[in-house]
C-alpha positions in Angstrom: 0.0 0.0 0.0 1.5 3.1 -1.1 1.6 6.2 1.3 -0.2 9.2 0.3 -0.9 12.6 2.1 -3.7 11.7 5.0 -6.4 14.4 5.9 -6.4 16.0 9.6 -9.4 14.0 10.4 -7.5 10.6 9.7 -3.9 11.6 11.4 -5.9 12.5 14.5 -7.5 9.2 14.8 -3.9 7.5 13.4 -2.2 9.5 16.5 -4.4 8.5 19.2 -4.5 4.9 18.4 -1.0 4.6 18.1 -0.6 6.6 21.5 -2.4 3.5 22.9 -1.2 0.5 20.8 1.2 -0.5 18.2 1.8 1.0 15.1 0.2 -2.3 13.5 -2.5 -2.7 15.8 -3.4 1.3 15.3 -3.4 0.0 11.2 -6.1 -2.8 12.0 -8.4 -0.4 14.5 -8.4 2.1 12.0 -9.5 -0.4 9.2 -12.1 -2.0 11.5 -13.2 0.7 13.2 -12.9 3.5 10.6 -12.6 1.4 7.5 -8.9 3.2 6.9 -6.8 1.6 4.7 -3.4 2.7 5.9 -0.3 1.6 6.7 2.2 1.3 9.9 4.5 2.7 8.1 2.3 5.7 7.3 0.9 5.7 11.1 4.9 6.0 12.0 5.8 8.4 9.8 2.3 11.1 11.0 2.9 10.4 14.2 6.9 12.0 13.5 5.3 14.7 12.0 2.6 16.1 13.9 4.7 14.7 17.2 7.3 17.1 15.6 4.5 20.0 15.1 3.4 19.8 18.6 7.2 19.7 20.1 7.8 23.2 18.1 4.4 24.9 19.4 5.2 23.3 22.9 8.3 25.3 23.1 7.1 28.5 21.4 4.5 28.4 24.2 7.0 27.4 27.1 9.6 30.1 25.4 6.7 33.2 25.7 5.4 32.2 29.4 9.2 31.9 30.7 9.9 35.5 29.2 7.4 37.2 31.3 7.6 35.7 35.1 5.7 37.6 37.2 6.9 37.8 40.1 4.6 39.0 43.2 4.8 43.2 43.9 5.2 43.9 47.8 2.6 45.6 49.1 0.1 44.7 46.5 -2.3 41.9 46.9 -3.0 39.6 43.6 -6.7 39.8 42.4 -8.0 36.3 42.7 -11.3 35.2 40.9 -10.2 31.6 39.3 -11.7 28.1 40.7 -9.4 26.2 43.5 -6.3 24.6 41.9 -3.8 22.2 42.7 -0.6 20.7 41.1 1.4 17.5 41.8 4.5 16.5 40.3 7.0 13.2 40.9 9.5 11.8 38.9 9.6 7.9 37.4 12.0 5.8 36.0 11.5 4.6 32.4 13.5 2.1 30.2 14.4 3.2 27.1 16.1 0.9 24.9 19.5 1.9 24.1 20.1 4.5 26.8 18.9 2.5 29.5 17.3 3.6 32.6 15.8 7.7 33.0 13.9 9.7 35.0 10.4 10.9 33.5 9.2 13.9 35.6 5.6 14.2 35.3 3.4 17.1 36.7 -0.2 17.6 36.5 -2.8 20.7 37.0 -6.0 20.6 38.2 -9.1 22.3 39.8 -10.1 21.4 42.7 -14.3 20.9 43.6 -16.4 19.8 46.2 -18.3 17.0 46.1 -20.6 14.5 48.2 -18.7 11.2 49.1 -19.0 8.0 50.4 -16.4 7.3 53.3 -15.4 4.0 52.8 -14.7 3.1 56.5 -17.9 5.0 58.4 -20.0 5.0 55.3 -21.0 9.0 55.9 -21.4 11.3 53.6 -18.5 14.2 53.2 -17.4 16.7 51.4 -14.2 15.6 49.6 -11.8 17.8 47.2 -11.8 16.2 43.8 -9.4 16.7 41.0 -10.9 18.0 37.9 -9.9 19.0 34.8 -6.8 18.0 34.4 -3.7 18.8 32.2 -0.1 17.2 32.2 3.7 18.1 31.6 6.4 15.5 31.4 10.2 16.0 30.4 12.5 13.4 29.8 15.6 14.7 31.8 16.5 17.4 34.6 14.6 19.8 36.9 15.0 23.1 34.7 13.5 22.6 31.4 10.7 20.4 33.2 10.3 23.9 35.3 10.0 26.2 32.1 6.8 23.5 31.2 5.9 23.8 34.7 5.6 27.4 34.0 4.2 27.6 30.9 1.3 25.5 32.0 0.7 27.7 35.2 0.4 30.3 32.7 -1.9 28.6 30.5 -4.4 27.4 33.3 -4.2 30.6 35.2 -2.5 29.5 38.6 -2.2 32.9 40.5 -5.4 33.4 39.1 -6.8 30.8 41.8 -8.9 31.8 44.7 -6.4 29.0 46.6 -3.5 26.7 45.2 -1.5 23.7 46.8 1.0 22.0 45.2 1.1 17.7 46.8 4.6 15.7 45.9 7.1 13.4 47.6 9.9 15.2 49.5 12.1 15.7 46.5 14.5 18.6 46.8 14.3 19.0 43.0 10.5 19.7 43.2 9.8 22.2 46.0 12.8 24.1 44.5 10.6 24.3 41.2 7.5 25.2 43.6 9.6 28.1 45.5 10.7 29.5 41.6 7.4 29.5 39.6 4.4 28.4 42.3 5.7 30.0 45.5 2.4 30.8 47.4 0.8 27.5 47.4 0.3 25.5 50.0 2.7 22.7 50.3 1.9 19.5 50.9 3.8 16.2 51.5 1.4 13.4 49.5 0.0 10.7 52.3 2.0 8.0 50.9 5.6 9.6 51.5 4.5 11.1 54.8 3.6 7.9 56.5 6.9 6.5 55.6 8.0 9.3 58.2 
C-alpha cells in the first residue's frame, strides 16, 4: 500500500490509536473501526510529524510564558477570581532501549471541587476535594526545562489566578525548589503516601 498525504481527520484518529497501541495494531483499529486503509509505516511516519509540530508549538509556548515571570509586587495583593487549583508533580523511572534507565518527571494541573462522598470506613457522607480537569507536563531529563513546562502551564491554566492553590509531591529537593521559583504561594503538601513513611 503506497503512502499518500492523509487528511487531519485521519492523522488525528492515526495519532491517538498509536498513542495507545502499536503501530500495526493502530493499522487494524483504523480499518475495523474506521474502514482506513493505511499503513504502519504511514501511522509511524504522521505520528513524526505532527509529534514534531506539537514539540515546536510546545516550546514556542513554554519560550513566551518563561519570558514574562511575574513575580509578586510587595505591598500589593493579587486579584484572585479563578476556581481552587492544585498541582502535583514526581519523577519515574523509564527504560528506554539503548540509553537505558531515565527519569520521567511528570506534573499535572487541576481544579479542585467539592463533592458529596461515600467514606469508605464510616459510610458517611462528606465533602471531599476532587481533582478535575486535568492537564499534564512531562520531560525526559533534569529539573530546569521540566520547570520552564511547569511554567508555561501555570500560565496557560491561570494559577495565581486561583482563589487558593496547593502543590502535593514526595519530599524531593528538585520539586519544592521548582514550587519556591514558579508556584511560591501555594500550600505545600507532603502526599500521604511519603509522609507515613516518616
Amino acid at each position: 500500500m503506497h503512502d499518500k498525504h492523509w487528511s487531519e481527520g485521519v492523522a488525528q484518529k492515526a495519532i491517538k490509536y498509536s498513542a495507545k497501541l502499536s503501530y500495526a495494531e493502530a493499522t487494524e483499529a483504523l480499518q475495523e473501526l474506521a474502514q482506513i486503509e493505511i499503513s504502519a509505516n504511514s501511522v509511524w511516519r504522521l505520528t513524526q510529524e505532527w509529534g514534531e509540530a506539537l514539540k515546536n508549538v510546545e516550546e514556542k509556548e513554554t519560550e513566551q510564558a518563561n519570558a514574562r515571570i511575574e513575580q509578586p509586587v510587595p505591598g500589593q495583593a493579587a486579584v484572585r477570581s479563578e476556581p481552587r487549583m492544585g498541582a502535583a508533580m514526581d519523577g519515574s523511572m523509564i527504560y528506554i532501549r539503548g540509553e537505558e534507565w531515565k527519569e520521567l518527571k511528570c506534573g499535572c494541573f487541576f481544579e479542585v471541587e467539592m463533592a458529596t462522598t461515600l467514606d469508605a470506613e464510616t459510610k458517611e457522607a462528606v465533602e471531599l476535594g476532587h481533582a478535575t480537569d486535568t492537564s499534564y507536563i512531562s520531560h525526559l531529563g533534569g529539573p530546569e526545562p521540566f520547570g520552564r513546562k511547569l511554567w508555561a502551564e501555570a500560565i496557560r491554566r491561570r494559577w495565581h489566578a486561583a482563589a487558593d492553590t496547593q502543590v502535593v509531591a514526595d519530599g524531593a529537593a528538585w520539586i519544592w525548589n521548582l514550587v519556591a521559583d514558579y508556584l511560591y504561594d501555594a500550600h505545600q503538601v507532603v502526599d500521604w503516601y511519603h509522609a507515613t513513611e516518616h
